[in-house]
C-alpha positions in Angstrom: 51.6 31.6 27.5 51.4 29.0 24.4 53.8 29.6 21.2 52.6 27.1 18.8 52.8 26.3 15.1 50.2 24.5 12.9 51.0 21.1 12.9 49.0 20.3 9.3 51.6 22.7 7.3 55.0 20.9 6.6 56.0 19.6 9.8 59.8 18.7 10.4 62.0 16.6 13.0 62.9 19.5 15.8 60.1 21.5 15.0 58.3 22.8 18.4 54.9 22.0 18.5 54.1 22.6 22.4 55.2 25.2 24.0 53.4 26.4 27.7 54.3 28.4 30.4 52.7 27.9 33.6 52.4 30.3 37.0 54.4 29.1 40.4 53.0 26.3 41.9 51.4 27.7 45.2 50.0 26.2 48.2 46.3 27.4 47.2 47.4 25.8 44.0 48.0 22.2 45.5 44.7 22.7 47.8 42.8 23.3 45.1 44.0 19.9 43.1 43.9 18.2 46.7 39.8 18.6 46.7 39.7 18.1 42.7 41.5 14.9 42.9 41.0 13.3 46.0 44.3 12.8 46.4 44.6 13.8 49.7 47.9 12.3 50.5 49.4 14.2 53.6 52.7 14.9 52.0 51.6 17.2 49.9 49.4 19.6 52.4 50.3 18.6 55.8 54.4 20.4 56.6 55.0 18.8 59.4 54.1 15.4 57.6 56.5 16.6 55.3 59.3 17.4 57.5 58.5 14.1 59.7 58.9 12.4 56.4 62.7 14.3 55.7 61.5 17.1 53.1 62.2 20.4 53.8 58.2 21.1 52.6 55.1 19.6 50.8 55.6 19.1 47.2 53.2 18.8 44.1 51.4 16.2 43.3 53.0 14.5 40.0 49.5 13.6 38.3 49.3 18.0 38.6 52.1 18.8 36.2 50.9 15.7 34.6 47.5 17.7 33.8 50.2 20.3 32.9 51.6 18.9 30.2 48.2 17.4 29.1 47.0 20.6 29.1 49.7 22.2 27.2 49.5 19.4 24.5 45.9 19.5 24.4 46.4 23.5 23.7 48.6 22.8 21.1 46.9 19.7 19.1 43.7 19.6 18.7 42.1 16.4 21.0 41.0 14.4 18.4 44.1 14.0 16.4 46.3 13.1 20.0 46.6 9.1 19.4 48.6 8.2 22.3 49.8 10.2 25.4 52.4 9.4 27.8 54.5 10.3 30.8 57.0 9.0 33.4 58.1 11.0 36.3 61.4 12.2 36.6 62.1 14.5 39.8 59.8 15.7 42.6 58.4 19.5 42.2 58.6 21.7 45.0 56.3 24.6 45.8 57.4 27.7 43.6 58.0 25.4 40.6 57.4 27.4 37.2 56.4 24.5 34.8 57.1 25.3 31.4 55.9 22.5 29.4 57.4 21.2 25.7 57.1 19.3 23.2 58.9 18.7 19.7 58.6 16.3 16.7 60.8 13.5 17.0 59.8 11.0 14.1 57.6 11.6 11.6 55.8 8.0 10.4 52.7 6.4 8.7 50.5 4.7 10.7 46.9 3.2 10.3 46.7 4.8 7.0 47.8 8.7 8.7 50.5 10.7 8.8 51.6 11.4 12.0 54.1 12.5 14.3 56.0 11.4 17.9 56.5 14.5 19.8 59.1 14.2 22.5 57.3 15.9 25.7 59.1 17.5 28.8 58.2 19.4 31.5 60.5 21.6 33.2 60.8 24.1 35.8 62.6 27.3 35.8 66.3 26.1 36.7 65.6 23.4 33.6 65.5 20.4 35.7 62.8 17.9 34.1 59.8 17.5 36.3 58.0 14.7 34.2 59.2 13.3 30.4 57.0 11.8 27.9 55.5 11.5 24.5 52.4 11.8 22.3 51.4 10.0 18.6 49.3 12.7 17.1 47.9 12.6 13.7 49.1 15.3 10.9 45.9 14.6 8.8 
């Protein structure tokens, strides 16, 4: 699901500009990005890895809700006006993980002769906890 407004009409500090919701995080789910990404890593396929490793199960590979919240933003804005995108990681996701991705403006400044806005990004799954925190620069005109 995406709920977004048009960022070219009167945009405001707090307003939401991203808003995504995303389905559970399934094992198929982490196969398939496994094989797209080459990342191959065994703690994210292999259980037993995980277990020998002291997780309870795999998890998801960060750089997925990464794409998540690329996604989401890229849903929202359209590509050419994103300036600058950015993330840090914040808390492992386990399987099951609902990722509902966010983002609202936090500054609104001029820059290289544009308006444009910082948009304060999160990604979060369903108890809240954030998966993965970040921010864009995307131009307004």
């Amino acid at each position: 699901m995406t709920d977004t407004m048009d960022i070219t009409t009167s945009p405001a500090v707090g307003d939401r500009i991203v808003h995504k919701r995303f389905p559970a995080i399934n094992r198929h789910r982490l196969a398939l990005y496994c094989g797209a990404s080459g990342d191959h890593n065994p703690i994210h396929v292999d259980i037993d890895f995980a277990k020998a490793s002291g997780f309870p199960d795999v998890f998801t590979h960060g750089m997925l809700v990464m794409g998540y919240l690329g996604q989401a933003l890229s849903d929202a804005v359209p590509p050419g006006r994103i300036r600058s995108f950015s993330t840090r990681f914040a808390a492992i996701t386990q399987l099951g993980a609902e990722i509902t991705c966010e983002g609202q403006i936090a500054e609104l400044i001029e820059a290289g002769g544009e308006r444009r806005a910082r948009l304060a990004l999160t990604a979060r799954d369903q108890t809240g906890e954030i998966k993965l925190a970040g921010e864009a620069i995307v131009a307004l005109s």
